[in-house]
C-alpha positions as CSV (number, residue, x, y, z in Angstrom):
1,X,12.0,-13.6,11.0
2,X,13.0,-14.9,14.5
3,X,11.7,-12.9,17.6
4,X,13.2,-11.4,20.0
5,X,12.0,-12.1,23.8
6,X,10.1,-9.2,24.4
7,X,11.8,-6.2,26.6
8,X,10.6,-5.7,30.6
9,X,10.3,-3.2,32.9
10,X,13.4,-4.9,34.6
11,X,15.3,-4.1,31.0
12,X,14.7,-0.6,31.1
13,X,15.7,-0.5,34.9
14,X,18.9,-2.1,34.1
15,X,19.4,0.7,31.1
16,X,18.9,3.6,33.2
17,X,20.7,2.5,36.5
18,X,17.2,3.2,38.4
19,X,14.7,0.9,40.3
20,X,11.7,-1.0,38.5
21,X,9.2,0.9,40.8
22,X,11.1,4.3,39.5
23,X,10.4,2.9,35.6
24,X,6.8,1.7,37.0
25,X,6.0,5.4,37.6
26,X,7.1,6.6,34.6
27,X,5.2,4.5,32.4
28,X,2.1,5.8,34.8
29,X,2.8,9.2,33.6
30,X,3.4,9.7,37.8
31,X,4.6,13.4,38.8
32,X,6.8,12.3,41.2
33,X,9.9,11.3,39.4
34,X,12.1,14.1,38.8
35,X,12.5,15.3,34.9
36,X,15.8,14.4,34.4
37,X,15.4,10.7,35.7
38,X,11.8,10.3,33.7
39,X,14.1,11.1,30.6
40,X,16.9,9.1,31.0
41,X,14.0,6.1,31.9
42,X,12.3,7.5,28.6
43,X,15.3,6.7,26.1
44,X,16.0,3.6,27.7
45,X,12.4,2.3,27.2
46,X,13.2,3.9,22.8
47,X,16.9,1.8,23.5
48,X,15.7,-1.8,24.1
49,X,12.7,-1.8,22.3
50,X,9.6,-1.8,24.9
51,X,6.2,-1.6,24.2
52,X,4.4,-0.5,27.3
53,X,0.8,-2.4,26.8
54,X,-1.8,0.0,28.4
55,X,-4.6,-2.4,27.8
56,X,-3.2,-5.1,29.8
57,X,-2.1,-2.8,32.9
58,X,-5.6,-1.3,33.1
59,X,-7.5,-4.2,32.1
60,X,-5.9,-7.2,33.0
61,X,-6.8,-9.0,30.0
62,X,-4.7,-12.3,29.3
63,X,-5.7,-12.0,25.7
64,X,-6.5,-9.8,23.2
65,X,-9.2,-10.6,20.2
66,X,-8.6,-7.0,18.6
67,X,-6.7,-6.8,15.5
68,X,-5.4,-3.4,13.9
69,X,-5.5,-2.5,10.0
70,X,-3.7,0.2,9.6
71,X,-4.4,2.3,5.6
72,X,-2.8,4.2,3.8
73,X,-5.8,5.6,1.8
74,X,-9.2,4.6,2.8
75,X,-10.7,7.2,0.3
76,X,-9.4,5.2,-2.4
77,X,-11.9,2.4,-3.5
78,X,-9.0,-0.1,-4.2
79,X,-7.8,-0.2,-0.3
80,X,-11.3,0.0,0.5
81,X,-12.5,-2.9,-0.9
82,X,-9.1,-4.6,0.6
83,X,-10.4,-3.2,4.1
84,X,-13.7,-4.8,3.6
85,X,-12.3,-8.4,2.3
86,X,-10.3,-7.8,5.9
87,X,-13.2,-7.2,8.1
88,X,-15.1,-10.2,6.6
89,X,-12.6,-12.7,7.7
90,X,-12.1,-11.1,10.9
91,X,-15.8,-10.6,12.0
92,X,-16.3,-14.3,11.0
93,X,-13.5,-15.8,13.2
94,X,-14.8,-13.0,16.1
95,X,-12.0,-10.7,15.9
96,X,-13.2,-7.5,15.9
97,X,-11.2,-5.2,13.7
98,X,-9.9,-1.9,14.3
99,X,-9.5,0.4,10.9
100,X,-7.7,3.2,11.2
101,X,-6.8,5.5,8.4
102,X,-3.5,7.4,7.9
103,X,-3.7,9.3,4.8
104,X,-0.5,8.4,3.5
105,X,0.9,10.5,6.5
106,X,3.8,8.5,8.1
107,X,3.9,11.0,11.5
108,X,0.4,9.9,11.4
109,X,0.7,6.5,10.9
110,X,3.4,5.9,13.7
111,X,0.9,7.6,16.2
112,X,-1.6,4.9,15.4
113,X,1.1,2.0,15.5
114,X,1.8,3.4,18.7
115,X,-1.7,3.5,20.1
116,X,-3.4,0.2,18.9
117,X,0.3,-1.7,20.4
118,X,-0.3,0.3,23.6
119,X,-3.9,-1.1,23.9
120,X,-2.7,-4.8,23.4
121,X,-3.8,-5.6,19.9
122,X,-3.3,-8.9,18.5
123,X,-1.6,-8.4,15.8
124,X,-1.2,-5.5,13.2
125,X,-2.3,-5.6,8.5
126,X,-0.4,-2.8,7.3
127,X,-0.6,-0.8,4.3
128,X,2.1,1.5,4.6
129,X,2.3,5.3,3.9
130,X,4.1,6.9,1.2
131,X,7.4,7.8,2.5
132,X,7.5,5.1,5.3
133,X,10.8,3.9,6.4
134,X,11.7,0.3,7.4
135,X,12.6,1.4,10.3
136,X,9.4,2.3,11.4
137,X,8.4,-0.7,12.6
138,X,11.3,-1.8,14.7
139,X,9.9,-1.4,17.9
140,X,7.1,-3.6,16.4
141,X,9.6,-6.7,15.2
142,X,11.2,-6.3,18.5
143,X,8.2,-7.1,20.4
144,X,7.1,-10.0,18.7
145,X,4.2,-9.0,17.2
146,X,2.6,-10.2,14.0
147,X,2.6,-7.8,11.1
148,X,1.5,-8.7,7.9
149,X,2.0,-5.7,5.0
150,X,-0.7,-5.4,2.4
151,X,-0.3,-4.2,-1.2
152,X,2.9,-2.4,-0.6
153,X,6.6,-4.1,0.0
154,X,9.4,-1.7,1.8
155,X,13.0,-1.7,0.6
156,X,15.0,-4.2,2.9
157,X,12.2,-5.7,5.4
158,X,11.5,-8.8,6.3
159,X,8.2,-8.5,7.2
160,X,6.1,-11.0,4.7
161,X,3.9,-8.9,2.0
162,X,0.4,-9.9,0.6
163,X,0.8,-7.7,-2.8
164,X,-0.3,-8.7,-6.4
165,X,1.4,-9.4,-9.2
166,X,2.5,-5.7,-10.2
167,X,5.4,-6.2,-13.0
168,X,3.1,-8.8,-15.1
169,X,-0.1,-6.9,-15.0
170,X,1.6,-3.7,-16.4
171,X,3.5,-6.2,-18.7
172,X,0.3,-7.0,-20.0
173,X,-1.3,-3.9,-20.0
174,X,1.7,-2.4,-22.1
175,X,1.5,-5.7,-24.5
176,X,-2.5,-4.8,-25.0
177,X,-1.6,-1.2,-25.9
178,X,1.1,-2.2,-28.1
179,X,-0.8,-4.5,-29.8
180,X,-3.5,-2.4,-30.6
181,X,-0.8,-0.5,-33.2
182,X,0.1,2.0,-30.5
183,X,3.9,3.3,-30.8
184,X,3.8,6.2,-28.3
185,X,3.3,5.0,-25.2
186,X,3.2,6.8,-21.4
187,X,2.9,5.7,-17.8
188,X,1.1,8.0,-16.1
189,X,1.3,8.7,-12.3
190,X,3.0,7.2,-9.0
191,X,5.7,8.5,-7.0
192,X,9.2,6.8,-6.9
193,X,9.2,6.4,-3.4
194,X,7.0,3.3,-4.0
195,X,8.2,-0.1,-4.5
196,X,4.9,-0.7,-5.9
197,X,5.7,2.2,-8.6
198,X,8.9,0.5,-9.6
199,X,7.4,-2.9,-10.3
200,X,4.7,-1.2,-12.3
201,X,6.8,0.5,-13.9
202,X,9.3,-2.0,-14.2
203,X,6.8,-3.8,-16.2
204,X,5.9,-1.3,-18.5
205,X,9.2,-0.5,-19.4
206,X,10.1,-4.6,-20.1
207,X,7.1,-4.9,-22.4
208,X,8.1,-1.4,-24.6
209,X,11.5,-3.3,-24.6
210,X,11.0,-6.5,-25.8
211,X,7.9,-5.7,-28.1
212,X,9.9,-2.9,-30.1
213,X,9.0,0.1,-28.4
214,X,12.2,3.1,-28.6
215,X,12.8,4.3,-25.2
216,X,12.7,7.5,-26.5
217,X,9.1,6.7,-27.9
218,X,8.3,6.5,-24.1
219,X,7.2,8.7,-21.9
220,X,7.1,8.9,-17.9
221,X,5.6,11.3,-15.3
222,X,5.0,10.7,-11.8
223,X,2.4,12.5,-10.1
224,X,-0.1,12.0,-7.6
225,X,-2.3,9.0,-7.5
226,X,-5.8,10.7,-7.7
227,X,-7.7,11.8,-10.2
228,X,-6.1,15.4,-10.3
229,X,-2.8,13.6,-10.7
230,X,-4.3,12.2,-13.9
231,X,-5.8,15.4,-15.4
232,X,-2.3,17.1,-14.4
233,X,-0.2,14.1,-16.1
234,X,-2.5,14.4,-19.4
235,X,-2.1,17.8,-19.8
236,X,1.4,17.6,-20.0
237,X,1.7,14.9,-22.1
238,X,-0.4,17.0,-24.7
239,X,1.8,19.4,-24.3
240,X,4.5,18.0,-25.9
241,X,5.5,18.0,-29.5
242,X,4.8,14.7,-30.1
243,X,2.5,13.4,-27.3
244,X,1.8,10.0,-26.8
245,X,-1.5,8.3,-28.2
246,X,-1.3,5.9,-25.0
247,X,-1.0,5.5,-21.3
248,X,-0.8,3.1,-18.7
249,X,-2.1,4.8,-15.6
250,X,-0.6,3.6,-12.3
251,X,-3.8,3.2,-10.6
252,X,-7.6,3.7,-12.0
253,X,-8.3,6.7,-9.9
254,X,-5.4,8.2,-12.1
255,X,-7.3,6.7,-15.6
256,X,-10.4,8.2,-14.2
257,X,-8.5,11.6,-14.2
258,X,-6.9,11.3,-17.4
259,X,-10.0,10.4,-19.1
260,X,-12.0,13.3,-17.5
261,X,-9.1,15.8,-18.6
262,X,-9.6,14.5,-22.6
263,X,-13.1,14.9,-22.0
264,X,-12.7,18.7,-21.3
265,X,-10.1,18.8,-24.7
266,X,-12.7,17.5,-26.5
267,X,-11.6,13.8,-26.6
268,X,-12.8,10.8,-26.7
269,X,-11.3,8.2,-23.9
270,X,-10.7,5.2,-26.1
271,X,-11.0,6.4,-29.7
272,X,-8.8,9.4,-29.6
273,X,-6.8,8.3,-26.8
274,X,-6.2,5.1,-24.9
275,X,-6.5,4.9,-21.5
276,X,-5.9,1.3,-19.5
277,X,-5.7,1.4,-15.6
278,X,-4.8,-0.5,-12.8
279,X,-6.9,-2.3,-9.8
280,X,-9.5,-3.0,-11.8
281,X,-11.9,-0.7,-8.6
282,X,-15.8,-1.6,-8.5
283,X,-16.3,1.8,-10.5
284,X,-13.9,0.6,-13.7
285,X,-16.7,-1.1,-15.0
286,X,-19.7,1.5,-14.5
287,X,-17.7,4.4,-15.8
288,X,-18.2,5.7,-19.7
289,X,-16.3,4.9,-21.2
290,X,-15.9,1.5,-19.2
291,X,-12.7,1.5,-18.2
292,X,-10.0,-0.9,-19.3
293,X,-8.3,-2.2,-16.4
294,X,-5.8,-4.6,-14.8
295,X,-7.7,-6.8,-12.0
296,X,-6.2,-7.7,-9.1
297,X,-8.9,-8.8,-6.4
298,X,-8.0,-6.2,-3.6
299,X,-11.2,-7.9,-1.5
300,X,-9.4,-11.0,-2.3
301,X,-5.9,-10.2,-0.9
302,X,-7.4,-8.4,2.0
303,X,-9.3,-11.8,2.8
304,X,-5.8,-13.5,2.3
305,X,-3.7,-10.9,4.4
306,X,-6.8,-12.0,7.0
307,X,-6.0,-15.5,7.0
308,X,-2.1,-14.9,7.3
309,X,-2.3,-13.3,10.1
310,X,-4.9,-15.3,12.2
311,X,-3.0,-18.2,11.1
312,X,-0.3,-16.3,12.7
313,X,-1.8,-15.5,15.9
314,X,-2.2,-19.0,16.2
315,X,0.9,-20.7,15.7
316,X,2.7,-17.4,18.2
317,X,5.1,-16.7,15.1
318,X,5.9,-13.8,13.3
319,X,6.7,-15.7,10.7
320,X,4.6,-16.1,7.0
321,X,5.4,-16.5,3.2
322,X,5.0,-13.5,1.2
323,X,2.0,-14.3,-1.3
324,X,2.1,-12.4,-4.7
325,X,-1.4,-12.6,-6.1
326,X,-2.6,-13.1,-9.5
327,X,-3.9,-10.7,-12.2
328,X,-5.5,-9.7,-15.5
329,X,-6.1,-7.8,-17.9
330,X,-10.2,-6.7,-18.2
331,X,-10.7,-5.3,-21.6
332,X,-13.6,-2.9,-21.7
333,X,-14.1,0.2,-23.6
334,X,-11.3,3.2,-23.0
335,X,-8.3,1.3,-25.0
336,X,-9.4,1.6,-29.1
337,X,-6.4,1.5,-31.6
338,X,-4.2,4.1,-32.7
339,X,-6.3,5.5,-35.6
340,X,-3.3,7.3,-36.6
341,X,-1.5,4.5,-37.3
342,X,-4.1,3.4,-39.8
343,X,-3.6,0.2,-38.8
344,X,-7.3,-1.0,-37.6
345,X,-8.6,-2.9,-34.7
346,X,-5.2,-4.6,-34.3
347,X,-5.8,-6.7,-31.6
């Protein structure tokens, strides 16, 4: 992605047919310019894309070493631990990192983007909020910042991704259910307004397909990605006439949910019902039962999204590959075979 040469205060003069000293005040929040003229100066500043840079006008500062990530869910252990593989990286090359958490609030978000650009940081990591546009970071492209987006891709942007390898690692979670004589199989949890939930999805659905699972032996339902998302998506699945004996959760906070929800039914997570998430978070491992999970190194990719962007910084592009990371499948306790099926420890 080439950049643009980055707006001036003698481009916004032009727009609005007034003086750079007029555009000057403006931008210093002065009371002196008359309402109508600070508005018209306003929307030309939106039209050609500036990014008044308070930390350079009150500081002076040729540089900065401040870099912001910007998270979508800091509460969640996954982008956590992506957040910390960040920081490491960062604090060793002496950037000092500035985290700031959105709560998959897009208003939210763009008041942040806005803030850490007007205080001249380096460059921007970016895990982006449910329901974000592309086009919320036009004004960022346009000034020739670096971005980098972490775990989550938007539809139609160019802006390079540091994601794992969704598709394959619910591919094999799906295979791993399947061959453990399960024939009912659910995806539990997400929200279509994710690319990320597609490509899980996506993968689910391609290993029910090509390892002789009906569609209609399948079962979907989005819902949050917490833990009340999975008790919520379990009890409706019981629900049913012929529930599922199953599910591929879209994240583990979601497993955790679902398992507590059998729990209170009950059931036993991995002998009545098979649970397998995805992120494979610190807590997976600890929880009873251990929780069967897809890995995919969130410190790891945050250390990588790191690297990209210093590397970035560097070489004054906004330019970088996207980088699709590896992942696997760690069996642990929660996914037993489908006793009903009488078909044994299958796999």
């Amino acid at each position: 992605m080439a950049s643009r040469p980055k707006a001036t205060i003698l481009d916004i003069a032009r727009e609005a047919g007034v003086s750079k000293s007029t555009v000057s005040l403006v931008l210093q929040g002065s009371g002196l310019i008359r309402p109508e003229t600070a508005l018209k100066v306003r929307k030309a500043i939106e039209d050609v894309g500036y990014v008044y840079n308070r930390g350079a006008a009150n500081l002076r500062k040729a540089h900065s070493n401040v870099i912001g990530m910007v998270i979508n869910d800091l509460t969640n252990p996954f982008f956590a631990e992506m957040a910390v593989g960040m920081e490491r990286v960062f604090q060793s090359a002496g950037i000092v990192p500035f985290i700031a958490n959105t709560a998959e609030n897009p208003v939210r978000q763009e008041e942040v983007l806005k803030s850490l650009m007007e205080q001249g940081v380096a460059g921007l990591i970016v895990s982006p909020a449910r329901g974000t546009t592309p086009g919320a970071f036009r004004r960022i492209e346009m000034a020739g910042l670096p971005i980098v987006f972490t775990m989550r891709r938007l539809p139609e942007s160019r802006i390079p991704v540091i994601a794992p390898d969704n598709h394959r690692g619910a591919w094999l979670a799906t295979a791993h259910l399947i061959g453990k004589g399960h024939r009912r199989l659910a995806f539990f949890g997400g929200s279509s307004d994710l690319v990320v939930y597609h490509e899980r999805l996506g993968g689910f659905r391609e290993a029910c397909e090509g390892l002789g699972i009906a569609k209609r032996d399948t079962l979907v339902i989005e819902g949050e990605t917490s833990r009340k998302g999975g008790i919520a998506c379990l009890e409706t699945a019981l629900a049913m006439a012929e529930p599922p004996t199953a599910a591929l959760c879209f994240n583990d906070a979601v497993a955790f949910g679902v398992m507590l929800a059998l729990r209170k039914r009950g059931l036993e997570p991995g002998a009545d019902f098979a649970v397998v998430g995805f992120d494979d978070v610190i807590e997976a491992q600890h929880y009873m039962p251990a929780l069967t999970s897809v890995a995919v190194d969130s410190a790891g990719l945050g250390e990588r999204a790191a690297h990209v962007m210093l590397k970035m910084i560097q070489s004054r592009t906004t330019r970088a590959e996207d980088h699709i990371g590896a992942v696997n499948l760690v069996v642990r306790d929660s996914c037993g075979p489908d006793r009903r099926a009488g078909m044994g420890d299958a796999a």
